[in-house]
C-alpha positions as CSV (number, residue, x, y, z in Angstrom):
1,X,0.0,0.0,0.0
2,X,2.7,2.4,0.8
3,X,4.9,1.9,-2.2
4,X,1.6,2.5,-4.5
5,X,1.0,5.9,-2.4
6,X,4.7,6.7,-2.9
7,X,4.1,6.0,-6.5
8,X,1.6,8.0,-7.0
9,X,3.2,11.1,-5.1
10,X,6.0,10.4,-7.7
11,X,4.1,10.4,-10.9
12,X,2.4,13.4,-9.4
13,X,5.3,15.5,-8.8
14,X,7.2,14.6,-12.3
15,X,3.9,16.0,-13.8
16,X,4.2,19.2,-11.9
17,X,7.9,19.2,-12.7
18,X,7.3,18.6,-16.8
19,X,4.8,21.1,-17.2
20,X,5.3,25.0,-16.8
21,X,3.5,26.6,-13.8
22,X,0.2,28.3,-14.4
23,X,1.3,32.0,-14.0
24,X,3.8,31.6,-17.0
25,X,3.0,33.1,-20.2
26,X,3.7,29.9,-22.2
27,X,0.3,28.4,-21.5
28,X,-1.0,31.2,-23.2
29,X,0.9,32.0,-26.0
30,X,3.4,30.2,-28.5
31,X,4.8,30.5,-31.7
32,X,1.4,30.2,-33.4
33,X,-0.7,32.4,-31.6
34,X,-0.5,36.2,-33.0
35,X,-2.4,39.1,-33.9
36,X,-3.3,39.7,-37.7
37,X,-0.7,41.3,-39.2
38,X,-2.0,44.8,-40.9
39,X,0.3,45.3,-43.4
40,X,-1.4,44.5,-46.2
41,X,-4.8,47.1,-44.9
42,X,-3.9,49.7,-48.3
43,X,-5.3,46.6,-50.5
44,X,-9.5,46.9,-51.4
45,X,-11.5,44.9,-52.7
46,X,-10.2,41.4,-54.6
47,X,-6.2,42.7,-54.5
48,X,-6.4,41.3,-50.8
49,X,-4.9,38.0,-49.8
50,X,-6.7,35.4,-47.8
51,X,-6.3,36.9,-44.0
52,X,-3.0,35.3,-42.4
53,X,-4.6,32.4,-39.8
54,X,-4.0,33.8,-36.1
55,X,-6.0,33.7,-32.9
56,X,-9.1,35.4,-32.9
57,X,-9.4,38.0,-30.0
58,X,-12.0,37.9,-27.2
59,X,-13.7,41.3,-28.7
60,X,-14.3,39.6,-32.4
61,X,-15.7,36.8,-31.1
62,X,-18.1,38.5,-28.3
63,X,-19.6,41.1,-31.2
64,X,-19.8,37.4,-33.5
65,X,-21.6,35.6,-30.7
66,X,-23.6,38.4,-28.9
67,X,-24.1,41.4,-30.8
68,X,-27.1,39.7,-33.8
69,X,-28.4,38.1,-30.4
70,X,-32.7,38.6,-30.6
């Protein structure tokens, strides 16, 4: 009984030491998440490219979601 409690613990505390605490930035960001780049904003109509894929932010999809809400 004791050495499956003490294996436990173990596996518990190599989680905690494999993943990176809660307060770091790294659980919400990487190198994929990014804001649309506005660079190519002087283009109109069909001379625009397909919008670069990124993360949407909370504002976009609160006006998607909520704002045409009856």
């Amino acid at each position: 009984m004791v050495t499956i409690a003490l294996a436990i613990a173990f596996y518990i505390g190599l989680n905690f030491m494999s993943t990176p605490p809660p307060t770091s930035l790294t659980t919400m960001f990487d190198e994929f998440s990014r804001e649309p780049s506005s660079l190519m904003s002087d283009l109109e109509g069909d001379e625009q490219p397909i919008e670069p894929i990124s993360d949407l932010g909370i504002d976009r999809i609160n006006a998607l979601m909520f704002d045409d809400a009856k």
